[in-house]
C-alpha positions as a printed Julia matrix, in Angstrom:
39×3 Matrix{Float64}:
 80.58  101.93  -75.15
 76.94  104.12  -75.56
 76.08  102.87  -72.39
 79.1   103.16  -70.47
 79.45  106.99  -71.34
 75.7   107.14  -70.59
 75.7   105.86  -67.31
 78.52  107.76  -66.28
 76.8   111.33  -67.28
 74.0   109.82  -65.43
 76.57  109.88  -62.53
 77.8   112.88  -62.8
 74.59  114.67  -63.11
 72.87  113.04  -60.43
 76.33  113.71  -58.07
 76.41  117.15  -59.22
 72.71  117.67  -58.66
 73.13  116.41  -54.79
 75.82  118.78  -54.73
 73.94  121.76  -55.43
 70.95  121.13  -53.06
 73.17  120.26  -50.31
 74.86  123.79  -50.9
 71.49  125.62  -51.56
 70.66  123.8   -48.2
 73.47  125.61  -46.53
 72.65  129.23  -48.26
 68.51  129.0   -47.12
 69.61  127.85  -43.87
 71.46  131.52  -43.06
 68.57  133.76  -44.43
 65.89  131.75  -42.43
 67.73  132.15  -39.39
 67.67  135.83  -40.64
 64.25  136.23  -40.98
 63.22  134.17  -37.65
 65.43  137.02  -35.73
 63.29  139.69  -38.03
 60.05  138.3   -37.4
């Protein structure tokens, strides 16, 4: 059972990690364009 609930918080942290890059990949993206049009 230890290694059943293990592997799934392994899971869900690993999903939720990807999850947040891919949407701080979508928030950079904006201010970059930003800052090309600036510079």
């Amino acid at each position: 059972m230890f290694y059943i609930i293990t592997g799934l918080l392994l899971l869900l942290a690993i999903g939720f990690g990807f999850y947040l890059t891919l949407r701080m990949n979508k928030c950079i993206e904006r201010p970059s364009d930003k800052n090309h049009i600036d510079g």
